[in-house]
Rosetta silent file (secondary structure, phi, psi, omega in degrees, C-alpha in Angstrom):
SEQUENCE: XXXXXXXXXXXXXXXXXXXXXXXXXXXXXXXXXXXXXXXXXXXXXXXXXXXXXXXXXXXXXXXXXXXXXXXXXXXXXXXXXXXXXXXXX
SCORE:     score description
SCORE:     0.000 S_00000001
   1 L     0.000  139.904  167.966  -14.985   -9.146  -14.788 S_00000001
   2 L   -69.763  110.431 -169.572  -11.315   -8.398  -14.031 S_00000001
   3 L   -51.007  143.114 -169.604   -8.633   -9.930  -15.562 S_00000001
   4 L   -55.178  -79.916 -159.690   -7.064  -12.794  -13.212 S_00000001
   5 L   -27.302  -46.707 -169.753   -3.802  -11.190  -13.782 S_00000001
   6 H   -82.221  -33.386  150.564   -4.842   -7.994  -11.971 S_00000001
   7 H   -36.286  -65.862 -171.495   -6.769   -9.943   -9.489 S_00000001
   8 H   -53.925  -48.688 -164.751   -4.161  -11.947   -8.640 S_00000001
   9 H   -65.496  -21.422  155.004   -1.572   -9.522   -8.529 S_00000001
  10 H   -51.388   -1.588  172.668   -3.342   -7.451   -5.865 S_00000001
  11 H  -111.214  -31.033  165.095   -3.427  -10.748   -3.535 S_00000001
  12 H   -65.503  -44.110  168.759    0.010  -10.866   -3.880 S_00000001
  13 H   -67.766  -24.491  172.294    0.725   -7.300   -2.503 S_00000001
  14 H   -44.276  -57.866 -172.142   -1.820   -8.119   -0.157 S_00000001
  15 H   -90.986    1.186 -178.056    0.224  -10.946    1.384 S_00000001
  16 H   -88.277  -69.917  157.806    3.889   -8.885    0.560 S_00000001
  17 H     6.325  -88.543  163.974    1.805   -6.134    2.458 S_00000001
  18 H   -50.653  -22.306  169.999    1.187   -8.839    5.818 S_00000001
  19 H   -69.961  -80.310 -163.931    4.595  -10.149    5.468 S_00000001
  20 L  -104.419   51.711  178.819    6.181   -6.673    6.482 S_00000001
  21 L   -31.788  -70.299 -143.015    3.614   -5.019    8.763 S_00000001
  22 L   -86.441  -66.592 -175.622    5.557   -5.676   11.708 S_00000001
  23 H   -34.770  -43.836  177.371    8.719   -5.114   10.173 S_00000001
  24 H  -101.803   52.347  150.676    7.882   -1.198    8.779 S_00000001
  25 H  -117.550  -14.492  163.572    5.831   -0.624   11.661 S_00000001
  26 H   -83.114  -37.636 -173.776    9.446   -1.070   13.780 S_00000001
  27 H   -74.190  -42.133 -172.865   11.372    0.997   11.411 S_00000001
  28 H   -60.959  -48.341 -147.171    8.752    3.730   11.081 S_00000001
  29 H   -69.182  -23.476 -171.838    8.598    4.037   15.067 S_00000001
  30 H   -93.259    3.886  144.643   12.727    4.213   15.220 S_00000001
  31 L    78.101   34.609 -150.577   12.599    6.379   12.475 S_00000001
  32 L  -111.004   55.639 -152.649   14.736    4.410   10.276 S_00000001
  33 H   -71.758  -17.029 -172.742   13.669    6.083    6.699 S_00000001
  34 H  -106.698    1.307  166.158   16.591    4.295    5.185 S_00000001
  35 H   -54.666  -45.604 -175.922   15.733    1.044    6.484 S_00000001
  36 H   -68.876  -66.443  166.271   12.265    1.835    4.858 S_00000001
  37 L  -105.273   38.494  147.076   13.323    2.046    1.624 S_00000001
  38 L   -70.698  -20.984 -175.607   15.316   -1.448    1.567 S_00000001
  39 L   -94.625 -178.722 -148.134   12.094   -2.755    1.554 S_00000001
  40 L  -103.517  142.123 -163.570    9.882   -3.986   -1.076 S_00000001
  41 L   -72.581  -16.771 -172.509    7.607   -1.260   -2.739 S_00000001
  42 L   -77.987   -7.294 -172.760    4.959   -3.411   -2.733 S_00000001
  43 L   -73.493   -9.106  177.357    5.140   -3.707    1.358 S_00000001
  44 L   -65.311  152.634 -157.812    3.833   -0.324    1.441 S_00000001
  45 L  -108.104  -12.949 -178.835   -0.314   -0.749    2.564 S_00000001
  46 L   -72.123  -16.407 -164.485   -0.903    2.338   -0.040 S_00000001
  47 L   -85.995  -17.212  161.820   -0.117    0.083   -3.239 S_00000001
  48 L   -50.963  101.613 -164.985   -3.518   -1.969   -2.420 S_00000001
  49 L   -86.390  137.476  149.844   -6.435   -1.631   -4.309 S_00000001
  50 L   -61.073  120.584  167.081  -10.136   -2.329   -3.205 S_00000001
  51 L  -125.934  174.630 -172.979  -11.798   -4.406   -5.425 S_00000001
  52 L   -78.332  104.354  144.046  -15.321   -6.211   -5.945 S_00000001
  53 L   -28.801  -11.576 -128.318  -15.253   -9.616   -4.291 S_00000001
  54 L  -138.193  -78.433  175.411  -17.247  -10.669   -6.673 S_00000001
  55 L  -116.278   -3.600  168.508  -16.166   -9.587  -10.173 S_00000001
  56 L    88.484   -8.054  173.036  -12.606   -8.032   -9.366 S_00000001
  57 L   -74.312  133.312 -173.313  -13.847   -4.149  -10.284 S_00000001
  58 L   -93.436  -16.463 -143.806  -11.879   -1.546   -8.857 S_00000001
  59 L  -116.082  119.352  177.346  -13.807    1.483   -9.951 S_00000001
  60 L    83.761  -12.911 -179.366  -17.211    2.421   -7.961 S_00000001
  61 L   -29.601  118.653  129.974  -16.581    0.078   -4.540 S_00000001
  62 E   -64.433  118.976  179.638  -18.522    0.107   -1.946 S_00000001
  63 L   -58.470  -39.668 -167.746  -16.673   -0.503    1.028 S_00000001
  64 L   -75.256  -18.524  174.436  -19.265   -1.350    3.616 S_00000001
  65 L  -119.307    8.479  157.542  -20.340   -4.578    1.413 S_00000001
  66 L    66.143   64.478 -167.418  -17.046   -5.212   -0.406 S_00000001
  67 E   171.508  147.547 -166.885  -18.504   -4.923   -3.774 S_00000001
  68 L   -76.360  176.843  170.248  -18.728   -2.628   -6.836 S_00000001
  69 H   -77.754  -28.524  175.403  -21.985   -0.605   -7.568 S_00000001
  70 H   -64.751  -55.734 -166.650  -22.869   -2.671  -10.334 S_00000001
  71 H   -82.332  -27.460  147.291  -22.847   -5.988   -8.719 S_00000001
  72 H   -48.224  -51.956  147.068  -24.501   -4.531   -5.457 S_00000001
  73 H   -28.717  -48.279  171.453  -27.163   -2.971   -7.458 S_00000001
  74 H  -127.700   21.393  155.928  -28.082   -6.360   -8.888 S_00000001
  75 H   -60.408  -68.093 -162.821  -27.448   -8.697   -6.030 S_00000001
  76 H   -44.381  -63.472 -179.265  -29.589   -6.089   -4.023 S_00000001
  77 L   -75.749   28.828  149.772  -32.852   -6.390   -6.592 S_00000001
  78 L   -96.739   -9.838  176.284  -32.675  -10.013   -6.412 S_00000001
  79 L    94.299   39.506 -157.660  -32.910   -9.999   -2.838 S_00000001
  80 L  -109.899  -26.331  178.102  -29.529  -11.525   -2.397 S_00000001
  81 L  -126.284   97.590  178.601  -28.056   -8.963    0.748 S_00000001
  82 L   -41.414  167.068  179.375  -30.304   -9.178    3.643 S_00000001
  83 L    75.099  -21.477  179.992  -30.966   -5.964    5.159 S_00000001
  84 L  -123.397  138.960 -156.564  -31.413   -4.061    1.926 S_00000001
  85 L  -132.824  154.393  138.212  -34.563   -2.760    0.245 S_00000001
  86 L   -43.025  129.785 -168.760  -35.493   -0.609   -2.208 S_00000001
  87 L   -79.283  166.369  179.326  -36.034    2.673   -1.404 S_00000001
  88 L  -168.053  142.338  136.927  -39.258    4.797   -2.270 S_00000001
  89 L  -147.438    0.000    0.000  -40.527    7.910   -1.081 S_00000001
């Protein structure tokens, strides 16, 4: 598990992130670079991490289920994410 602290602060750039979408998506198109960087570093969409819904790990994510490998791995052999089976061949 992740410490809340790291969680959290990643929900916070998250929502500093949605606050100024629309705002650097007008400045980028007018091409307004100094405009850009009055704003807050965190408004940038690169400072966002992917993490595990689950347990908060950033390291191994799967994207397509929004979860680490670890916790996918043992949701999946409990039967816990429809659609996925063990493999064999």
């Amino acid at each position: 598990m992740a410490k809340k602290s790291w969680i959290s602060r990643n929900n916070r750039k998250a929502r500093t992130v949605q606050k100024y979408a629309k705002l650097r998506a007008k400045l980028k198109e007018e091409k307004d670079y100094t405009g850009l960087t009055m704003l807050p570093r965190d408004a940038s969409p690169t400072r966002l991490v992917n993490r595990c819904e689950v347990t908060g790990r950033r390291r191994g994510y799967l994207r397509r289920f929004k979860m680490s490998r670890i916790t996918f791995r043992e949701l999946a052999s409990h039967g816990m994410i429809p659609g996925v089976t063990k493999s064999s061949w």
